[in-house]
RODREN-506495 format. One record per residue: residue number from 1; x, y, z of N, C-alpha, C, O, CB in turn. Coordinates in Angstrom, 2 decimals. Glycine has a CB too. Layout:
residues N
<NUM,<X,Y,Z>,<X,Y,Z>,<X,Y,Z>,<X,Y,Z>,<X,Y,Z>> ...
//
This chain:
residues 119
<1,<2.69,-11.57,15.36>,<3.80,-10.72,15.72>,<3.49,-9.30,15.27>,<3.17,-9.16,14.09>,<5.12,-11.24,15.09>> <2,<3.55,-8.02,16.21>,<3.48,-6.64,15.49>,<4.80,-6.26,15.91>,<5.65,-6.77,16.64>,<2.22,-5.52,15.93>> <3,<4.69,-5.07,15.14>,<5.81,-4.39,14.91>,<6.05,-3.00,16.14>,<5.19,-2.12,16.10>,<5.66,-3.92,13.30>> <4,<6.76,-2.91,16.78>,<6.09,-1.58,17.89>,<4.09,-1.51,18.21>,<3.44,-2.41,18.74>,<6.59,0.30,16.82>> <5,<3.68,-0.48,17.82>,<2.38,-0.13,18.21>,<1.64,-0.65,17.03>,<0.56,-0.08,16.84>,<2.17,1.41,18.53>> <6,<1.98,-1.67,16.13>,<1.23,-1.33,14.90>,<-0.05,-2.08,15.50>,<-1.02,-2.04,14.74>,<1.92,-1.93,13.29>> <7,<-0.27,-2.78,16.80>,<-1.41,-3.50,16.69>,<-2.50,-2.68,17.81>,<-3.65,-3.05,18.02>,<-1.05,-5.17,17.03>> <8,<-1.81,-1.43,18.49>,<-2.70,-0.35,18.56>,<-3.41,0.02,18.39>,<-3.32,0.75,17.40>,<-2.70,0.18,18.44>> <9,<-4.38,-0.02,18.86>,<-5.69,0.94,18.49>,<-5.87,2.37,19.40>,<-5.95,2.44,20.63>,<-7.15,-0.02,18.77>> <10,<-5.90,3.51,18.39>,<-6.50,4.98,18.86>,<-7.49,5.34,18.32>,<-8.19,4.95,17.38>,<-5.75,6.07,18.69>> <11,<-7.49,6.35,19.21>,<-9.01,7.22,18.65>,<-9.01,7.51,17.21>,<-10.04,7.04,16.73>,<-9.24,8.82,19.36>> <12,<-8.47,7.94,16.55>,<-8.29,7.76,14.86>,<-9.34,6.70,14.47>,<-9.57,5.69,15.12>,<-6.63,7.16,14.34>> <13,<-10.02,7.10,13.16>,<-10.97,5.98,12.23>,<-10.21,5.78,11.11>,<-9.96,6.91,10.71>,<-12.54,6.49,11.68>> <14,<-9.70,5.00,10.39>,<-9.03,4.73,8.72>,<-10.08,4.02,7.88>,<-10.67,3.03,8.34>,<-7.52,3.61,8.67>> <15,<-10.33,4.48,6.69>,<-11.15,3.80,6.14>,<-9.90,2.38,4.82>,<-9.40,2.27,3.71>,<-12.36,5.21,5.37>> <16,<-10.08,1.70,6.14>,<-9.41,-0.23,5.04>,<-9.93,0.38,3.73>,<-9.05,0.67,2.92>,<-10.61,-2.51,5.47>> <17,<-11.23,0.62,3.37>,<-11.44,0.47,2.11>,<-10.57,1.12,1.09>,<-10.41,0.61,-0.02>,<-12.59,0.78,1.95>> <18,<-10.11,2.08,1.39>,<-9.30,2.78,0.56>,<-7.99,2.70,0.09>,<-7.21,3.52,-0.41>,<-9.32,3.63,0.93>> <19,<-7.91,1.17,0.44>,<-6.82,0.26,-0.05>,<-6.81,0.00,-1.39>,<-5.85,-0.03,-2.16>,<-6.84,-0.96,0.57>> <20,<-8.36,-0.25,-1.67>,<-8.56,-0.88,-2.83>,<-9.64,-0.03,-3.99>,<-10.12,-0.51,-5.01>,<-9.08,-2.28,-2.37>> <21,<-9.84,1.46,-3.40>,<-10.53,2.12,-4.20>,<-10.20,3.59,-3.68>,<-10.49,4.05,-2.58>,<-11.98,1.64,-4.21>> <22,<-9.38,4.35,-4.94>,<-9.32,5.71,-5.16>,<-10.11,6.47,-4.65>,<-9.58,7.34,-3.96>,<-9.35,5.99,-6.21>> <23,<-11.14,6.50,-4.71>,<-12.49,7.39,-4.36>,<-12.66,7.36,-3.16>,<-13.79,7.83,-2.99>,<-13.79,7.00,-4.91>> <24,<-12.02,6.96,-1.76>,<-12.15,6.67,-0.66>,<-11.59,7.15,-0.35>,<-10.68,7.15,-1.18>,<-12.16,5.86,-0.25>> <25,<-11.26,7.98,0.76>,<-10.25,9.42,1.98>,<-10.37,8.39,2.68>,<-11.37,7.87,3.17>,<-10.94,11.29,2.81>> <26,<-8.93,8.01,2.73>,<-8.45,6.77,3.83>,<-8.01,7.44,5.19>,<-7.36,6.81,6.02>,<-6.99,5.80,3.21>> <27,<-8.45,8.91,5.38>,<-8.40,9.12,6.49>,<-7.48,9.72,7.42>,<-7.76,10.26,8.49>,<-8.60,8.35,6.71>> <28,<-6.00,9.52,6.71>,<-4.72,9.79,6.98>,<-4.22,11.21,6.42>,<-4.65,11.43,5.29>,<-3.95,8.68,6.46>> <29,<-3.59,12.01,6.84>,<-2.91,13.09,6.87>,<-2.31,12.86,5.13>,<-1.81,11.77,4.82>,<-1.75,13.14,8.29>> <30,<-2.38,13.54,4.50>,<-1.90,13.84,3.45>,<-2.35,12.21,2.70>,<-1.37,11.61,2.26>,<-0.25,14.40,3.64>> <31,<-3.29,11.73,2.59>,<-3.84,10.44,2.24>,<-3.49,10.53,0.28>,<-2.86,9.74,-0.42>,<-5.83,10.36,2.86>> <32,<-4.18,11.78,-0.07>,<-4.38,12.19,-1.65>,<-2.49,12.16,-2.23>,<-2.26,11.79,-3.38>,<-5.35,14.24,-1.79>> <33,<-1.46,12.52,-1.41>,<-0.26,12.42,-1.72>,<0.51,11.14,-1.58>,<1.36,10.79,-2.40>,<0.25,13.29,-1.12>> <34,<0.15,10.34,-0.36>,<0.25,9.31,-0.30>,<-0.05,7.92,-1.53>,<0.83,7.10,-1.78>,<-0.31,9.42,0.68>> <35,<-1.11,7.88,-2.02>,<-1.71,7.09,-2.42>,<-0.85,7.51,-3.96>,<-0.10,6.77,-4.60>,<-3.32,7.17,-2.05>> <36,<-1.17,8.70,-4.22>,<-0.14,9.28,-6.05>,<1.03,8.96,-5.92>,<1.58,8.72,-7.00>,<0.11,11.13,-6.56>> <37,<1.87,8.81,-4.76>,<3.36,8.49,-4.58>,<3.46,7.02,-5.21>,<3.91,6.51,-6.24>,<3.88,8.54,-2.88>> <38,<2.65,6.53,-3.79>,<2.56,4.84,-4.36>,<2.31,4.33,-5.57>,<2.79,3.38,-6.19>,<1.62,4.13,-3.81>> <39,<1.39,5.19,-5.84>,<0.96,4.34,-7.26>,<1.78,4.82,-8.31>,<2.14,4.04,-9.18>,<-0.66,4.54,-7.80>> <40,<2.12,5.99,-8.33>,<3.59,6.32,-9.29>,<4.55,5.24,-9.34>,<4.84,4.66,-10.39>,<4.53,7.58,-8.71>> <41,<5.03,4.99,-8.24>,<6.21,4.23,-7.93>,<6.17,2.81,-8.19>,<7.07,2.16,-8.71>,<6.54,4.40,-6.62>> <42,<5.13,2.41,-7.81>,<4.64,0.75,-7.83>,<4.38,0.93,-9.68>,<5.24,0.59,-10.49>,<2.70,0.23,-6.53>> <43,<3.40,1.35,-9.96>,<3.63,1.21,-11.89>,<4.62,2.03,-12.51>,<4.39,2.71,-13.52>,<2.26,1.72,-12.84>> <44,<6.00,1.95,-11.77>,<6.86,2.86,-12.89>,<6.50,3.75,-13.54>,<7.18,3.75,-14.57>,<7.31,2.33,-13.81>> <45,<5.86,4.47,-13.54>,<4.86,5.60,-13.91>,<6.19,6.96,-13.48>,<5.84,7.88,-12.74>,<3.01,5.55,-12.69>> <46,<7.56,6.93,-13.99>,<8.66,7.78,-13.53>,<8.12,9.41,-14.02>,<8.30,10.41,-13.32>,<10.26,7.21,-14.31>> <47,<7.65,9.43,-14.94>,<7.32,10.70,-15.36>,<6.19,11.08,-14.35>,<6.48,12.12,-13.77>,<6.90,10.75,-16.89>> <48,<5.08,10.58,-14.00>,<4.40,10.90,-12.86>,<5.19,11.66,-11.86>,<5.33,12.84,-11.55>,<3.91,9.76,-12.32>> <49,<5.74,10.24,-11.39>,<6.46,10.25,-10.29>,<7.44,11.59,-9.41>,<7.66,11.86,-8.23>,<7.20,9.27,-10.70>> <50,<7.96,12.38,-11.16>,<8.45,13.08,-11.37>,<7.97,14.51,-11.31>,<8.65,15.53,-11.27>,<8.79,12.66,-12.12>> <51,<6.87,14.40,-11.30>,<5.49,15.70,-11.25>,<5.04,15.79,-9.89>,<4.87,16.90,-9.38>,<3.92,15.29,-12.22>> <52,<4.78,14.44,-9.07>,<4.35,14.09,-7.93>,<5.20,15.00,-6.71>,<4.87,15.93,-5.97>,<4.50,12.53,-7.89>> <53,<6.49,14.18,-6.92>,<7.42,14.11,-5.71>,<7.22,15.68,-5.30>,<6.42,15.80,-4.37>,<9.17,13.59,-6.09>> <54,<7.78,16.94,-5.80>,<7.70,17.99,-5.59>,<6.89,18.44,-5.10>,<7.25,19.18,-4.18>,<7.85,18.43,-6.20>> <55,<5.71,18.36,-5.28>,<4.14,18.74,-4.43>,<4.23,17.88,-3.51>,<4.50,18.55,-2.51>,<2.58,18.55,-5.21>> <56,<4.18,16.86,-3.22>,<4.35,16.13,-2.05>,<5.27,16.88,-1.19>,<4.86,17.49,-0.21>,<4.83,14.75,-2.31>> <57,<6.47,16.86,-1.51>,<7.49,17.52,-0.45>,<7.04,18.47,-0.21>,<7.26,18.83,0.95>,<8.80,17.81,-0.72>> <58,<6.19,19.44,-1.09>,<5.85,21.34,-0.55>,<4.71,20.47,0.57>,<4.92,20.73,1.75>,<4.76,23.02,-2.28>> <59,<4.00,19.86,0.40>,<2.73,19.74,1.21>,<3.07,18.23,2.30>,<2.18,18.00,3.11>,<1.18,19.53,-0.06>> <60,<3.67,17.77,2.30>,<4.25,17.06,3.63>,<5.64,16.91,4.01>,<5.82,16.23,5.02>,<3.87,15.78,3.65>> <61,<6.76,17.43,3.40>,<7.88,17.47,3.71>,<8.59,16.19,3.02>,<8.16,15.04,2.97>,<7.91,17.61,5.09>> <62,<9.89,16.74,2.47>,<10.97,15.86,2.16>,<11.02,14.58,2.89>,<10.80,13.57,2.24>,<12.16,16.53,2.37>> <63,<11.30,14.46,4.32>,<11.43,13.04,4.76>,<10.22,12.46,5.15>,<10.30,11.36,5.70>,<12.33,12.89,5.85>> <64,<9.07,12.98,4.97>,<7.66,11.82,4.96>,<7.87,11.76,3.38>,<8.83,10.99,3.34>,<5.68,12.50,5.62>> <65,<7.63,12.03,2.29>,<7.66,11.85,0.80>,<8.76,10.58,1.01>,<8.38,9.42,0.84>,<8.20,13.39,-0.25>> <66,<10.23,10.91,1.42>,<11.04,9.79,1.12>,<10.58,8.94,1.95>,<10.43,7.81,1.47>,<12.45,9.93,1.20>> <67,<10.31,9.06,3.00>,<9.58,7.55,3.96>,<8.81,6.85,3.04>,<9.10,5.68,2.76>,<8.39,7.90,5.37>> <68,<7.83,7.42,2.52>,<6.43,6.88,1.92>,<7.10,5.63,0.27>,<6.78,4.53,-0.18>,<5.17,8.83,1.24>> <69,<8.15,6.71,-0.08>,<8.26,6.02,-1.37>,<9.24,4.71,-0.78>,<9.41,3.71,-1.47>,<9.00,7.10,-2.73>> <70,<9.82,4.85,0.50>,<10.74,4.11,0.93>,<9.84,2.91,1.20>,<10.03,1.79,0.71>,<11.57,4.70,2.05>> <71,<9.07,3.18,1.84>,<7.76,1.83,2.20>,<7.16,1.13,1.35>,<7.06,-0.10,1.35>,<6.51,2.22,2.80>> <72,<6.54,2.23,0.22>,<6.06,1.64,-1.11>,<7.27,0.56,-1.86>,<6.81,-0.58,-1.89>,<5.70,3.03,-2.19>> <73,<8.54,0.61,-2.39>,<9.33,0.13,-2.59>,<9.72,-1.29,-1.95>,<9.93,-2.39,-2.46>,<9.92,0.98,-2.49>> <74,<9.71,-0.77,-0.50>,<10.23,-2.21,0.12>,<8.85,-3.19,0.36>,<9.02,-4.41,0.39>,<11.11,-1.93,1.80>> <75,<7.55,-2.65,0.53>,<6.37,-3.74,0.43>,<6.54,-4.03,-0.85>,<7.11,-5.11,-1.00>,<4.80,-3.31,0.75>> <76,<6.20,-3.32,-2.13>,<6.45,-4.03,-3.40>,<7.54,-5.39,-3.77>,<7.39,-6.34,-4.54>,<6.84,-2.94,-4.17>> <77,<8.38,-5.12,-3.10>,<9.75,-6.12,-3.14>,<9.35,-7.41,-2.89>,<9.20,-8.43,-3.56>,<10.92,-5.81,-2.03>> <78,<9.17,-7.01,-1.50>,<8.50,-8.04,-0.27>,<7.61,-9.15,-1.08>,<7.84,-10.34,-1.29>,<7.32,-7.06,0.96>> <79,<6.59,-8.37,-1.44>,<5.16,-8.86,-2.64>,<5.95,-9.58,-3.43>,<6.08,-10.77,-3.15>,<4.21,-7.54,-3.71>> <80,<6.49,-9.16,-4.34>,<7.25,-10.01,-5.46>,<8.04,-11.02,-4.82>,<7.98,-12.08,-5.44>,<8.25,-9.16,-6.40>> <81,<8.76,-11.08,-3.77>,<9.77,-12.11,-3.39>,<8.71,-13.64,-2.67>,<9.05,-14.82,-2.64>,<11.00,-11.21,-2.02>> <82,<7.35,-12.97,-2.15>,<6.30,-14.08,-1.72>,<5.90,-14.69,-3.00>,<6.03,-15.88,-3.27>,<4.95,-13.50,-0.90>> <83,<5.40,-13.76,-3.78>,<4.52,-14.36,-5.00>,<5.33,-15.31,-5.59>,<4.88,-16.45,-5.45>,<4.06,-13.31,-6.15>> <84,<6.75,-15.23,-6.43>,<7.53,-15.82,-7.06>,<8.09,-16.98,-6.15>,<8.48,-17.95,-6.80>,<8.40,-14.91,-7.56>> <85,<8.23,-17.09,-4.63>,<8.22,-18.16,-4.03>,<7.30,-19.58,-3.58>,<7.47,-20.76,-3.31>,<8.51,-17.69,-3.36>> <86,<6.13,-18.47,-3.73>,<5.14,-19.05,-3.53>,<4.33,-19.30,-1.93>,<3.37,-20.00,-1.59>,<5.54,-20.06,-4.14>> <87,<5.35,-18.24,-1.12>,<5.12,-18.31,-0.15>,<3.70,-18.32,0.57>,<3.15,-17.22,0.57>,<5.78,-17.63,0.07>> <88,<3.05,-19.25,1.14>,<1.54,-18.86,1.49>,<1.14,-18.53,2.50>,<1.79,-18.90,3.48>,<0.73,-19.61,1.35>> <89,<-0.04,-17.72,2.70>,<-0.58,-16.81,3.80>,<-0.64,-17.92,4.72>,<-1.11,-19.04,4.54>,<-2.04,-15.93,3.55>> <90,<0.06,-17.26,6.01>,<0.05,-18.49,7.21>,<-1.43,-18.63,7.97>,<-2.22,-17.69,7.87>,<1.29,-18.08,8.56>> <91,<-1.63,-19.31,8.39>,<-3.04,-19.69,8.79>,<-3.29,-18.74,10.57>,<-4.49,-18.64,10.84>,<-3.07,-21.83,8.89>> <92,<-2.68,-18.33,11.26>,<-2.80,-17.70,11.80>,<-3.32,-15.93,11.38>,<-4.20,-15.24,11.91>,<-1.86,-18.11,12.26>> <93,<-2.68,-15.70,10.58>,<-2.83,-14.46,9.46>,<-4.04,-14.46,8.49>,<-4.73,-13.49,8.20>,<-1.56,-14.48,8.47>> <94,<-4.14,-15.52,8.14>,<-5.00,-16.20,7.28>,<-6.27,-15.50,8.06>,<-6.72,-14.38,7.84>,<-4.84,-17.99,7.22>> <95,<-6.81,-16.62,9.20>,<-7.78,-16.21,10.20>,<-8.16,-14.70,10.90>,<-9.16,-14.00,11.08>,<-7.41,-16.96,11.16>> <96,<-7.09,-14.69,11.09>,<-7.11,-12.85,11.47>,<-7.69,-11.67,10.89>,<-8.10,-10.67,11.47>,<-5.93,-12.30,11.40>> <97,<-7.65,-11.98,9.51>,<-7.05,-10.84,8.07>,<-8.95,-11.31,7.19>,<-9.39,-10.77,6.17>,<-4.69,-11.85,6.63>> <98,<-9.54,-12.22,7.88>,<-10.43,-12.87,7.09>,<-11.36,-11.62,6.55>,<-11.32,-11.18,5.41>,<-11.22,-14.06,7.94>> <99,<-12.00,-11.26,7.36>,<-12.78,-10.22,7.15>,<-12.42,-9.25,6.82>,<-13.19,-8.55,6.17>,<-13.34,-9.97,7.87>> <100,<-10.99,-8.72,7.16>,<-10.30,-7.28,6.16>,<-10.19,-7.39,4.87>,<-10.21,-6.55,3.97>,<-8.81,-6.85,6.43>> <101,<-10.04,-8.75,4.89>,<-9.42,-9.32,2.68>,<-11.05,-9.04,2.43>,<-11.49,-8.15,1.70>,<-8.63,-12.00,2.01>> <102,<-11.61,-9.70,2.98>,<-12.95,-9.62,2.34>,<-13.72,-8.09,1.98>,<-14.10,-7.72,0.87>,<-13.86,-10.39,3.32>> <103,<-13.79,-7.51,3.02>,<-14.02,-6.42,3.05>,<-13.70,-5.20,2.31>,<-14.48,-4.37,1.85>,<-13.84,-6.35,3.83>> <104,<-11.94,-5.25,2.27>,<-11.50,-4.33,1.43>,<-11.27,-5.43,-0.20>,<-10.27,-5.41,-0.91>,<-9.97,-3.53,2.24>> <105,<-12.05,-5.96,-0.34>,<-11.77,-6.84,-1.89>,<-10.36,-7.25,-2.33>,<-10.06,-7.37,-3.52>,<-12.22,-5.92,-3.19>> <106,<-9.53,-7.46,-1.35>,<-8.23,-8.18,-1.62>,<-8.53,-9.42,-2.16>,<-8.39,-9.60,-3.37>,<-7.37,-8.38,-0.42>> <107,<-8.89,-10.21,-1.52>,<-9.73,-11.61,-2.36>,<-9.56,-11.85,-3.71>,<-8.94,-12.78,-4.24>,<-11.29,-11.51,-2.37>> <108,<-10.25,-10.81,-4.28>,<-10.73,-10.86,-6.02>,<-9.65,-10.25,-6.79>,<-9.88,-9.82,-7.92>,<-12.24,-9.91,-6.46>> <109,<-7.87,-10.14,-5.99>,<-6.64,-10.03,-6.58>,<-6.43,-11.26,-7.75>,<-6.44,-12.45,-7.43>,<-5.55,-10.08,-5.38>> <110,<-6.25,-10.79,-9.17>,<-6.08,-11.80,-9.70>,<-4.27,-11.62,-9.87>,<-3.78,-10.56,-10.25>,<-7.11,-11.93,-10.99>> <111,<-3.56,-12.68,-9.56>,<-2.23,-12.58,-9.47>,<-1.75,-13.14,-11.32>,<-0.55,-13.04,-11.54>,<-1.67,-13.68,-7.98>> <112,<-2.39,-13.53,-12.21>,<-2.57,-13.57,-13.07>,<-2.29,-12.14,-14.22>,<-1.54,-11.99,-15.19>,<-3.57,-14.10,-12.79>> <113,<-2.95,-11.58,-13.78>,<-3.30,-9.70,-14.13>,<-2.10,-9.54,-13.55>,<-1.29,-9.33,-14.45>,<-4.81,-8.58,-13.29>> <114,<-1.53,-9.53,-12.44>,<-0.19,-8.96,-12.02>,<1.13,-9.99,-12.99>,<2.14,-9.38,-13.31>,<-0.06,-9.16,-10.02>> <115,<1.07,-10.77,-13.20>,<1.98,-11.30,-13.46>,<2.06,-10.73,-15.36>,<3.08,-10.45,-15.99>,<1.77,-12.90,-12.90>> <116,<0.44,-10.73,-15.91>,<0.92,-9.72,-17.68>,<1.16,-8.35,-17.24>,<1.93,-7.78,-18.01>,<-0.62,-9.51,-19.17>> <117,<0.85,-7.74,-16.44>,<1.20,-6.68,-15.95>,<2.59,-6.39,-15.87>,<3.05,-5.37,-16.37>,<0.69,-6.62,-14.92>> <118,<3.32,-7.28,-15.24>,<4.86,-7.01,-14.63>,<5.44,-7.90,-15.26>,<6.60,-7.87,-14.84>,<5.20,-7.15,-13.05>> <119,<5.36,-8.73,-16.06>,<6.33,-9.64,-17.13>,<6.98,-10.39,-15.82>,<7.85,-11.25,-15.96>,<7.70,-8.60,-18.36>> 
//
């Protein structure tokens, strides 16, 4: 199932990898603001967060900044409400996603580390 165009492909390149490693220009318009939002927000990192937001808004605007933290927020949720259920990757998804998990090192997620992490 996609969502509108999400299963689109354009002329645009994104580098997946930069899912899982800082050092990577994922390619996207304001990528370096993007990625500091998220990760502020996802580790409670409020004092960051707090340094962040403002430069973000001068350099992509108020309602992409609130979009972004709005997305970060509700995937984080999402994440926690699977993990704690136990919900498992459906096998259609599963198959699909094989070579992206692999690729961008989703795989070697230890949910372990997330769980002393987040109590």
């Amino acid at each position: 199932m996609l969502l509108r165009v999400s299963g689109q492909s354009d002329s645009e390149t994104y580098n997946i990898n930069s899912v899982t490693s800082d050092s990577i220009d994922p390619g996207v318009p304001h990528g370096d603001w993007l990625r500091a939002l998220t990760e502020a927000a996802i580790h409670g990192d409020w004092l960051a967060l707090a340094d962040i937001r403002p430069k973000a808004e001068a350099a992509m605007g108020a309602q992409q900044t609130l979009d972004a933290l709005t997305v970060a927020a509700a995937f984080n949720g999402i994440t926690r409400v699977a993990d704690a259920t136990g919900i498992p990757l459906d096998q259609p998804t599963a198959e699909s996603t094989a070579d992206l998990r692999e690729e961008t090192g989703i795989q070697r997620f230890d949910y372990g580390e997330k769980s002393a992490r987040y109590g």
